[in-house]
C-alpha positions, -999 to 999 in steps of 0.1 A, spaced: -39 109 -158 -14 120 -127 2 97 -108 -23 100 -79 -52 95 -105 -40 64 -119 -33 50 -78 -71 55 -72 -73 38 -108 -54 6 -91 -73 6 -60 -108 8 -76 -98 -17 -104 -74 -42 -87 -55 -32 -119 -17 -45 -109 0 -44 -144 -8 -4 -140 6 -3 -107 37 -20 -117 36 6 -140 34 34 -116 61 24 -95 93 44 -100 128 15 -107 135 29 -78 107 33 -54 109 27 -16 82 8 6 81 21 42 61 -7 60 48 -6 93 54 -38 105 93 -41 89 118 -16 104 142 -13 70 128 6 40 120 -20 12 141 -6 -17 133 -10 -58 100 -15 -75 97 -51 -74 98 -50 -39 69 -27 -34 49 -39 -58 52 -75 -40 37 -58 -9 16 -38 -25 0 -66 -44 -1 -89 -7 -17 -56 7 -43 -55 -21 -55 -89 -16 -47 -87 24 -68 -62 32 -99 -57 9 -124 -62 36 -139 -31 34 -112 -11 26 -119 27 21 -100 59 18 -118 84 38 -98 115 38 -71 126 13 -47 158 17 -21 165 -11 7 188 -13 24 190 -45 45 158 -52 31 147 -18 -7 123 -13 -17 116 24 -43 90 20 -67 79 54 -77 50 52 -100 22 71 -99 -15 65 -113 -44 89 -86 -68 93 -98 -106 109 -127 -83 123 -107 -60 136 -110 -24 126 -77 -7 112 -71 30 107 -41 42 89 -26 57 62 -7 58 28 19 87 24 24 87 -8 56 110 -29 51 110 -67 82 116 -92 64 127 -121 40 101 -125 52 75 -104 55 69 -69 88 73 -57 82 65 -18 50 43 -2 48 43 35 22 31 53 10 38 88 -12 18 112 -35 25 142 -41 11 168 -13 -15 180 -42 -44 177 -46 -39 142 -8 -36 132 -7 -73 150 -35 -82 131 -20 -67 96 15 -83 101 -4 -113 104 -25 -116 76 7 -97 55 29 -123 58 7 -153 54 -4 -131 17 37 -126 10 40 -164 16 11 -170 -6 22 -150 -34 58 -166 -31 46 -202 -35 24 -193 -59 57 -175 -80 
């Protein structure tokens, strides 16, 4: 399984021990609400795992474009009823995802995803 085979694997599982696993040591989180990159794998996978509880609500990937080491992932997601249209660009090192960033349309729903982001970061911190 490649390393954009086993992301679909996470997504469609919830499986977060395997995407632990497919983060890189040194993988780099691009959010669109924080303005510095996010850098190591423990990092990410802290917002990766907010994100995957954040922002289930119907989540779907609608269109996918890949370019060798390279995944463009559309995506929609309703967010506190608000609809949310983005997308994960995604660079693979082998099998593991090197870079994550994440983009976010329109400026209503990146409010309402740094919202419900940080109250899931705070969650997962108390919980820690």
């Amino acid at each position: 399984m490649n390393g954009l085979e086993r992301w679909h694997h996470v997504m469609k599982e919830g499986d977060m021990e395997a995407l632990y696993d497919l983060l890189h040591p040194e993988c780099v989180f691009l959010s669109p609400v924080v303005h510095t990159p996010q850098e190591g794998r423990e990092i990410t996978y802290a917002y990766l795992r907010a994100a995957n509880k954040a922002l289930s609500e119907d989540f779907q990937y609608v269109r996918e474009v890949v370019q060798d080491n390279h995944a463009v992932l559309e995506f929609t997601v309703k967010v506190d009823g608000i609809f949310v249209n983005g997308v994960d660009i995604i660079t693979f090192d082998g099998d593991q995802i090197i870079e994550f960033k994440v983009m976010v349309r329109p400026l209503k729903a990146v409010n309402a995803v740094w919202k419900q982001m940080g109250e899931m970061l705070e969650q997962l911190r108390a919980a820690s």
